[in-house]
VOMAR-733434 format. One record per residue: residue in three letters; x, y, z of N, C-alpha, C in turn. Coordinates in steps of 0.02 Angstrom, whole numbers. Layout:
   type   n.east   n.north     n.up   ca.east   ca.north    ca.up   c.east   c.north     c.up
    ALA        X         Y        Z         X          Y        Z        X         Y        Z
...
END
This chain:
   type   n.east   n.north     n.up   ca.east   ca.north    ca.up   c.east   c.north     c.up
    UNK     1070      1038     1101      1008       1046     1062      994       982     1023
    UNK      937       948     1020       931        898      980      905       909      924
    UNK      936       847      886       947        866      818      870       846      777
    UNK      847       873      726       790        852      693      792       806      661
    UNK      758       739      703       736        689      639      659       684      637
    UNK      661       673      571       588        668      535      576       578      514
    UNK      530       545      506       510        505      474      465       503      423
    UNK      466       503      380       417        551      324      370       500      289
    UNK      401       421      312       353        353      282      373       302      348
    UNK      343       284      386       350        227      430      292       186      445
    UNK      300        93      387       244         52      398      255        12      427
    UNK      221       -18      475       219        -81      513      190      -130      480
    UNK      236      -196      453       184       -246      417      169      -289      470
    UNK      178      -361      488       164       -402      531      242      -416      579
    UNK      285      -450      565       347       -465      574      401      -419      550
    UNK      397      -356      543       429       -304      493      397      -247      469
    UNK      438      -192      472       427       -122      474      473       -73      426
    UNK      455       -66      390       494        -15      340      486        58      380
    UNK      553       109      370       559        170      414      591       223      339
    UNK      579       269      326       619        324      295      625       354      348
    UNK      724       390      373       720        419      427      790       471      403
    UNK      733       548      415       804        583      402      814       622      450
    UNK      880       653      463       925        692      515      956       750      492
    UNK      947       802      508       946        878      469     1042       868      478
    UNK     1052       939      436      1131        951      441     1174       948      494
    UNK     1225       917      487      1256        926      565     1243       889      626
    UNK     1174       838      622      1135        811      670     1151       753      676
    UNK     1129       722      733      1149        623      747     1097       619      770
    UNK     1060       560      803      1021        518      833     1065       495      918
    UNK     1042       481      956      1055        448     1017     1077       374     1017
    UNK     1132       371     1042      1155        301     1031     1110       249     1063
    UNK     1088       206     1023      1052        176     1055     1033        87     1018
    UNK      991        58     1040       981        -13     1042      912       -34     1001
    UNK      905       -75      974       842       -113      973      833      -196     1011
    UNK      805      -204     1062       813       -273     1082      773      -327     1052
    UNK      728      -323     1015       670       -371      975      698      -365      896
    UNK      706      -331      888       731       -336      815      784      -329      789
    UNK      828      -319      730       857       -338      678      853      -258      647
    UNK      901      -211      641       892       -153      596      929      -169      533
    UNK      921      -140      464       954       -129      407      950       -53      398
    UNK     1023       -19      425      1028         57      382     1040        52      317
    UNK     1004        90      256      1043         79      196     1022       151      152
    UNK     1087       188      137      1080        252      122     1053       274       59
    UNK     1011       314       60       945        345        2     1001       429      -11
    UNK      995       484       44      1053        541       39     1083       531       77
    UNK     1146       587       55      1182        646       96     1244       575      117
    UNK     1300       578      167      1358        556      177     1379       534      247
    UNK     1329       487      259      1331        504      344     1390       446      377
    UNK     1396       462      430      1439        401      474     1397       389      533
    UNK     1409       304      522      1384        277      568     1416       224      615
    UNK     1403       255      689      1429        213      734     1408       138      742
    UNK     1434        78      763      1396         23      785     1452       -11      836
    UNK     1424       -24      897      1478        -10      934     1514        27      956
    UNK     1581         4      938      1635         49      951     1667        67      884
    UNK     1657        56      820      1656         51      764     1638       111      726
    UNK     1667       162      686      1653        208      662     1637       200      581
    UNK     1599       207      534      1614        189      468     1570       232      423
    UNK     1596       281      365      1559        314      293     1500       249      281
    UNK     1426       283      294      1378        243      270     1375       257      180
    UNK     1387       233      133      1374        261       57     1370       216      -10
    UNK     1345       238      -49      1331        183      -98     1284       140      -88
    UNK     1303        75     -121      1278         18      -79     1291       -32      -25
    UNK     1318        25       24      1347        -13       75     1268       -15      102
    UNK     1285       -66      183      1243        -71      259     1260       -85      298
    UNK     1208       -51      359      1222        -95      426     1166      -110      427
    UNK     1204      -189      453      1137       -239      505     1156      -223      577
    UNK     1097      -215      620      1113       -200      693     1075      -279      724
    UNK     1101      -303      743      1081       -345      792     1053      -353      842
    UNK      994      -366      869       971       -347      947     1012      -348      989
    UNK     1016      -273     1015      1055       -234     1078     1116      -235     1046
    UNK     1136      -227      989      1177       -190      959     1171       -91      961
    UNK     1207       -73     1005      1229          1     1011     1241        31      933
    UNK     1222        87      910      1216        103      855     1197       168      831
    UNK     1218       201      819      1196        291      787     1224       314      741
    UNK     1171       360      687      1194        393      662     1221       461      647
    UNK     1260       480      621      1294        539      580     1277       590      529
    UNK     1228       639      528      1240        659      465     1292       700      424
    UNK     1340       742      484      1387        781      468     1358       860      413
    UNK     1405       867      374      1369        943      334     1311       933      298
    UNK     1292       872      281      1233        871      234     1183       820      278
    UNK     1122       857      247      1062        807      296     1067       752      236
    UNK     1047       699      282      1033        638      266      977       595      264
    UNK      977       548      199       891        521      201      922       443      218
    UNK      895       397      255       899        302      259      829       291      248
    UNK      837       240      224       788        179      233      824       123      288
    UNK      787       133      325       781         90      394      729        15      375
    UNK      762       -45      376       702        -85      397      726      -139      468
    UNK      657      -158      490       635       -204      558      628      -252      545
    UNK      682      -312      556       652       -382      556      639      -415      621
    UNK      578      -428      645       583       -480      706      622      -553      702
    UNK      653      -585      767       715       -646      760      671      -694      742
    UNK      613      -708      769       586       -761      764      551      -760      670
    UNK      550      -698      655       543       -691      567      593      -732      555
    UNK      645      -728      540       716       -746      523      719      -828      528
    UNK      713      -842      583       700       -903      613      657      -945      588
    UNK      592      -935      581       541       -972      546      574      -969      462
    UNK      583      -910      416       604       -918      368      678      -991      342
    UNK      711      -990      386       777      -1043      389      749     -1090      403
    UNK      706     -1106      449       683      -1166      467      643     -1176      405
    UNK      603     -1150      386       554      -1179      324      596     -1195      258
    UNK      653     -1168      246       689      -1168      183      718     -1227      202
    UNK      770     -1231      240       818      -1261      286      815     -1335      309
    UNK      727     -1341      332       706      -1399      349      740     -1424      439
    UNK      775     -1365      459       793      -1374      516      804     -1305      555
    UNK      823     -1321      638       810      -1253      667      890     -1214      664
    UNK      861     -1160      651       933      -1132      635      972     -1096      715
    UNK      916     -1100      757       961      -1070      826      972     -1005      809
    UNK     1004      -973      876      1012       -876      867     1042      -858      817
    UNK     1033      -823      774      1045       -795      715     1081      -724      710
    UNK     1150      -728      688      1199       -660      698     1235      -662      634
    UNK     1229      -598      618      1233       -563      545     1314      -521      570
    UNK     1369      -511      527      1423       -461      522     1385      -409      505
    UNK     1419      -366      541      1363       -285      545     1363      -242      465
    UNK     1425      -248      456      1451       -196      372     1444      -255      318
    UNK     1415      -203      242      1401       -260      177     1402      -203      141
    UNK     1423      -234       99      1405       -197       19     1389      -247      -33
    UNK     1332      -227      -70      1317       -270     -113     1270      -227     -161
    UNK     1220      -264     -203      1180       -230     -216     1122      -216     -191
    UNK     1087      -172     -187      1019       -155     -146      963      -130     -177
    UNK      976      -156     -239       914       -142     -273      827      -186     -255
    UNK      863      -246     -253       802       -298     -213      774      -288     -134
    UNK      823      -257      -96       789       -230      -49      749      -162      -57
    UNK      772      -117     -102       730        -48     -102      648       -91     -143
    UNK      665      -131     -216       607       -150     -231      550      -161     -169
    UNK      581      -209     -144       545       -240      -81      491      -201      -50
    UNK      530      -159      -16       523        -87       13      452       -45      -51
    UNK      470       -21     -108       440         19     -128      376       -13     -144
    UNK      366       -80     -162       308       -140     -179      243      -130     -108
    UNK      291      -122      -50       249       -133       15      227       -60       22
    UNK      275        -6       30       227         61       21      165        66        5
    UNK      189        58      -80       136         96     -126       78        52      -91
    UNK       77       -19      -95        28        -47      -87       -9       -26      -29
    UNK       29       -26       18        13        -32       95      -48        44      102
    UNK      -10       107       69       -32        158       82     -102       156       28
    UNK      -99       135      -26      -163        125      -72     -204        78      -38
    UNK     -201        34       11      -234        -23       35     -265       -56      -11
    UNK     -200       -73      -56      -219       -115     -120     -192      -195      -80
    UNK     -155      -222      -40      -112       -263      -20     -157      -332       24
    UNK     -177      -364      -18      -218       -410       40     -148      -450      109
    UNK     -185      -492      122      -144       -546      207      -72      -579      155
    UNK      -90      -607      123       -43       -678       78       -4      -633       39
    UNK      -20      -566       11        46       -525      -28       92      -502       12
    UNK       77      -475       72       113       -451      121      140      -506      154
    UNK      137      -555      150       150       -610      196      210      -648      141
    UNK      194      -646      104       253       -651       50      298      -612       42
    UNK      303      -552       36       341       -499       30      370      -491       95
    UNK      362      -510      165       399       -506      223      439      -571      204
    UNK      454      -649      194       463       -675      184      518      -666      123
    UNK      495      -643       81       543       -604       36      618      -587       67
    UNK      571      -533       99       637       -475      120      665      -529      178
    UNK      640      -567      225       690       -599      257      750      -643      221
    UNK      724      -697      172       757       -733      128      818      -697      116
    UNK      812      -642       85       848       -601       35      900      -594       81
    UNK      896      -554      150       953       -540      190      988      -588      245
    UNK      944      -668      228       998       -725      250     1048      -725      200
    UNK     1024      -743      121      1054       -736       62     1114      -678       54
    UNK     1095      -622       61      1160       -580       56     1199      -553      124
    UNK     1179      -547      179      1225       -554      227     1258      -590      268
    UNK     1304      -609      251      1334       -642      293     1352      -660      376
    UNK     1329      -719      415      1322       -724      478     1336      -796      489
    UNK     1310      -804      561      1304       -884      578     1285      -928      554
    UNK     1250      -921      514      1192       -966      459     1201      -978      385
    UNK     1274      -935      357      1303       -920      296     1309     -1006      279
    UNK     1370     -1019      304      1395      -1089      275     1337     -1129      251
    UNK     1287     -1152      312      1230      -1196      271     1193     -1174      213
    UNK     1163     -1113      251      1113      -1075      204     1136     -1060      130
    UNK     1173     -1052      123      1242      -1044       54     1252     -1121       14
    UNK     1279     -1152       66      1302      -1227       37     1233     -1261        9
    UNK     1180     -1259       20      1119      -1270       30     1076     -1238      -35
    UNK     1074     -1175      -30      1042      -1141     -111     1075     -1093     -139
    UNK     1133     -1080     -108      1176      -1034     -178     1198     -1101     -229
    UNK     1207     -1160     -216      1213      -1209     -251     1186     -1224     -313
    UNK     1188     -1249     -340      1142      -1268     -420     1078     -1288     -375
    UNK     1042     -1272     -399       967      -1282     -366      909     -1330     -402
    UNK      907     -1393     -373       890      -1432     -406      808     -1430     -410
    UNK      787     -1449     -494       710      -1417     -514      688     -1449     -463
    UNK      642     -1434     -454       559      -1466     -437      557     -1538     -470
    UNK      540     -1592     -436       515      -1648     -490      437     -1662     -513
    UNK      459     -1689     -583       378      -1687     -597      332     -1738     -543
    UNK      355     -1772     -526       307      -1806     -464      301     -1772     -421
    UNK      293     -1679     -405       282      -1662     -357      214     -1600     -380
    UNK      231     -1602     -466       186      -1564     -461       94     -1565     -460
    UNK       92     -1645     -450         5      -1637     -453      -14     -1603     -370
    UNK       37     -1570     -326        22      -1529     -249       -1     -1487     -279
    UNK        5     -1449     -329        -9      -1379     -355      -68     -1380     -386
    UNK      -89     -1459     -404      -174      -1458     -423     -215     -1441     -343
    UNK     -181     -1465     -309      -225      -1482     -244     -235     -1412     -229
    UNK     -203     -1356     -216      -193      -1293     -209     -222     -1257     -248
    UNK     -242     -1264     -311      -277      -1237     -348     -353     -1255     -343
    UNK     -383     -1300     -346      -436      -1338     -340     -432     -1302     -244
    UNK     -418     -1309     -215      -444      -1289     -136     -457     -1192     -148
    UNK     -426     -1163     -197      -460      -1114     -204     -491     -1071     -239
    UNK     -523     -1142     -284      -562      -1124     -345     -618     -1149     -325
    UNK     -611     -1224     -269      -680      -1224     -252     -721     -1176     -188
    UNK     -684     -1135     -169      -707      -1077     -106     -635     -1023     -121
    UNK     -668      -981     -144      -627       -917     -173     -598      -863     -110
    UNK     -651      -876      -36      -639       -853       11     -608      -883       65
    UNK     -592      -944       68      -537       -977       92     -480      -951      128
    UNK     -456      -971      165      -415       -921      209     -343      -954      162
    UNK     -316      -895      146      -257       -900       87     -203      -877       95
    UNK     -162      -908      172      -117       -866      195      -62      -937      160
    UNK       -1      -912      180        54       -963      145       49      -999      202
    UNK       31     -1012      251        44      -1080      303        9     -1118      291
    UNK      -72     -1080      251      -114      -1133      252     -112     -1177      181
    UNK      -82     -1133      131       -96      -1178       60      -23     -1209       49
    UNK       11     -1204       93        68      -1245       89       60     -1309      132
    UNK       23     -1317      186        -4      -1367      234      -36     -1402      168
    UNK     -104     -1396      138      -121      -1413       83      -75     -1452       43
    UNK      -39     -1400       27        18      -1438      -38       72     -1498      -15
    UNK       69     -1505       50       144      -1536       82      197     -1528       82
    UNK      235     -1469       66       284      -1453       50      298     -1363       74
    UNK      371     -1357       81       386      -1273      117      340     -1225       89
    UNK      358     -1173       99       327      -1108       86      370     -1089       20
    UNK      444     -1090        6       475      -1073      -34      459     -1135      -97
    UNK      451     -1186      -84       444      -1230     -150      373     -1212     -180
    UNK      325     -1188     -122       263      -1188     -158      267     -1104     -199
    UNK      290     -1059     -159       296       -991     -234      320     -1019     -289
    UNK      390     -1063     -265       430      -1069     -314      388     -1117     -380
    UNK      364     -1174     -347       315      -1189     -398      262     -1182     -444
    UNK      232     -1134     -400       176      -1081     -434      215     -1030     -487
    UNK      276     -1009     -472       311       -961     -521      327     -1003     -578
    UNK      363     -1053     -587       381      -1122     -616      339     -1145     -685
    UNK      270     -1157     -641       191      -1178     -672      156     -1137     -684
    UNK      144     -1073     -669        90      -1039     -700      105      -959     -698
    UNK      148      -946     -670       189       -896     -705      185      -847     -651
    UNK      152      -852     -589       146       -787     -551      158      -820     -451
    UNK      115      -805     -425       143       -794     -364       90      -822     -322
    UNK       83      -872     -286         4       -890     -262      -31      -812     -264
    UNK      -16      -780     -208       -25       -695     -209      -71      -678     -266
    UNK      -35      -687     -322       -59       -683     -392     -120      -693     -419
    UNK     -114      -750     -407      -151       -817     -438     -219      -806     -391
    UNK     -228      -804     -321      -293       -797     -298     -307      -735     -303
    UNK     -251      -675     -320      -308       -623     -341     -335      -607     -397
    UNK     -304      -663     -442      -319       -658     -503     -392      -704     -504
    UNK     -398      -753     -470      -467       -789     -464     -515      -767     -438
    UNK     -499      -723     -385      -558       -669     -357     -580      -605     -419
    UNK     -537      -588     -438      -558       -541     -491     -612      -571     -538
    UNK     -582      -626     -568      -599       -694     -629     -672      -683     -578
    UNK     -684      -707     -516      -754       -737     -492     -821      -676     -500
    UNK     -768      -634     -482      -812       -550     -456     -836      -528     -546
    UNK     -786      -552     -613      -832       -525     -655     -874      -576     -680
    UNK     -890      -603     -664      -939       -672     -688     -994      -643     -620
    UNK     -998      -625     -588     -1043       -619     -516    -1086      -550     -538
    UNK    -1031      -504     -575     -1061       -438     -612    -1107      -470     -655
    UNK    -1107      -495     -710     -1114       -529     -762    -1166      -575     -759
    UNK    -1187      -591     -700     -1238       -651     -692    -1281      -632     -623
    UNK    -1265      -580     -596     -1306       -579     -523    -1323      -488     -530
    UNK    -1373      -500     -490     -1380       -425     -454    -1352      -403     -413
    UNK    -1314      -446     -380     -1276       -407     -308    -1253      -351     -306
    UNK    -1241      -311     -277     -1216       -244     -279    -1139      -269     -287
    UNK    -1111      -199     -303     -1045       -193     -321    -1004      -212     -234
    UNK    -1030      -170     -196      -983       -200     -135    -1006      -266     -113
    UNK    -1054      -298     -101     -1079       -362      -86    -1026      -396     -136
    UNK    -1030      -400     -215      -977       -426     -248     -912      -446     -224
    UNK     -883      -392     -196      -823       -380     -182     -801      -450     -107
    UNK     -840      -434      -64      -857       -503      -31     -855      -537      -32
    UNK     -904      -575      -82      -918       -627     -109     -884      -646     -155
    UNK     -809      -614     -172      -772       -659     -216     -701      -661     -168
    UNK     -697      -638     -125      -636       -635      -65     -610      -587      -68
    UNK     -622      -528      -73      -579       -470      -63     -595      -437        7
    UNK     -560      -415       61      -553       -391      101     -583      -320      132
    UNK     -586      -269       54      -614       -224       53     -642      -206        4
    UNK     -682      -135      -22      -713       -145      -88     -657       -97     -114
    UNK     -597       -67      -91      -555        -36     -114     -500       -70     -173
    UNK     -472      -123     -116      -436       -172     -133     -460      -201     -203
    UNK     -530      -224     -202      -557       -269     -240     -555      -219     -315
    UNK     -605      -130     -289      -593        -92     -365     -505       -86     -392
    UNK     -469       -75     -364      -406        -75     -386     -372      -132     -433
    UNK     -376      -214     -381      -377       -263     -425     -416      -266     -498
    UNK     -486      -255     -490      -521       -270     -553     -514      -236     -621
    UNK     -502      -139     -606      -471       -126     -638     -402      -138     -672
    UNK     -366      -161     -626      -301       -183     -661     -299      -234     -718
    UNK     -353      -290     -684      -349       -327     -732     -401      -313     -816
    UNK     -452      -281     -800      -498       -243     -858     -503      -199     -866
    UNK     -458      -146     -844      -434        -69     -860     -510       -27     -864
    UNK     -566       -51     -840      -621        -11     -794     -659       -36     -737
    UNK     -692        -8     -712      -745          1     -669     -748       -58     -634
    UNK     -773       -97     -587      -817       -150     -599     -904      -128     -606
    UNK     -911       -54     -594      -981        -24     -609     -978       -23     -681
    UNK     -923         2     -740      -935         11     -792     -932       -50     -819
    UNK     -890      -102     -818      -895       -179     -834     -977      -201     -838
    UNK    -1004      -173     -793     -1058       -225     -771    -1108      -200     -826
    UNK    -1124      -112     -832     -1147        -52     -866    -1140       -78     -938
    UNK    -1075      -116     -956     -1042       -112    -1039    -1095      -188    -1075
    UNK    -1114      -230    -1017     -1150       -286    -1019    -1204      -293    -1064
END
């Protein structure tokens, strides 16, 4: 008889997929593979064991498994049902992330399957992309950061082929930013202050800036306190109440016309930042 699994949240971002996946009492899953991706089991309930390989092991705490493409792998729930958070990394994710930090190609990338550590930065991760994802509060460049994120994070704490450099490299004292690097961050600012709708993905305002993807968050966090992410939705907001304020445009035309994606996205942002409307903003005028 097969056993009941449910998935009760499963998002697909671009390069990566968050899964909640549970398995009633007594139940397992089919041993089986992923060949494109990269799994992380990491236990939410209940006491399960999980195979990998030939390898038997108590999933609990803050332990994990990383499964490796075509890594054989199933789980256990035994007497109590069990809840995971499952996530999907594609190789070539992984890959581009090392190379951009790295400055070089890191070649096939293999992780030791068992860890314990802490997992609080991966559930954040995880719970940031939900909420958003399912509110369709989340523009291209937040999500595109936040995959990037979560790859970083699990070169950083799991250990594999890529440990020694990747480790020797920035677990190290991490040397600042120099001030001769920061007039890039004018250039980046000014490219999207003068066109608010600008395509504002991290490949492109880091092309701009001359420098990785990780120096330019890191610089933006550094200098002005938030996250490019941040910062252009904080300028689209900034544009959209001056546009209330000075134009007739309608409220969704607004939304447009200052770069927001949707007029959902855009009411969510605006409120956040002026705790009403952008109809009542405009109304309070």
């Amino acid at each position: 008889m097969m056993s009941q699994i449910t998935k009760p949240l499963s998002l697909k971002i671009v390069n990566s997929a968050i899964t909640i996946y549970q398995i009633e009492a007594g139940g397992s899953d089919e041993l089986h593979q992923h060949d494109s991706c990269f799994q992380i089991s990491m236990l939410l309930q209940g006491n399960p064991l999980v195979q990998c390989e030939q390898q038997f092991r108590k999933l609990a705490g803050r332990q994990r498994l990383v499964a490796s493409p075509g890594c054989q792998h199933r789980h256990f729930s035994e007497a109590e049902a069990m809840r995971l958070m499952l996530f999907f990394l594609s190789p070539s994710l992984l890959e581009s992330v090392y190379a951009d930090k790295m400055e070089a190609v890191s070649g096939p990338i293999e992780f030791v399957p068992w860890s314990e550590d802490e997992t609080d930065d991966f559930q954040r991760i995880a719970e940031t992309v939900c909420t958003q994802m399912i509110t369709q509060q989340m523009e291209k460049l937040a999500l595109e950061q936040l995959e990037w994120e979560l790859a970083s994070l699990l070169l950083t704490v799991q250990e594999g082929s890529h440990t020694q450099k990747w480790r020797g490299k920035h677990l190290a004292a991490y040397p600042a930013i120099p001030v001769s690097i920061h007039p890039v961050l004018k250039r980046v600012t000014d490219l999207i202050q003068d066109d608010i709708t600008v395509d504002c993905s991290l490949d492109t305002l880091a092309g701009v800036a001359g420098i990785s993807k990780f120096h330019l968050i890191r610089l933006f966090r550094e200098q002005i306190g938030r996250t490019p992410a941040q910062y252009v939705t904080d300028q689209r907001v900034t544009r959209a109440a001056w546009l209330l304020r000075h134009s007739k445009l309608a409220v969704t035309a607004i939304a447009f016309e200052a770069g927001f994606g949707s007029v959902s996205t855009f009411e969510r942002a605006f409120r956040k930042k002026y705790s009403v409307s952008p109809l009542h903003y405009r109304n309070s005028m």
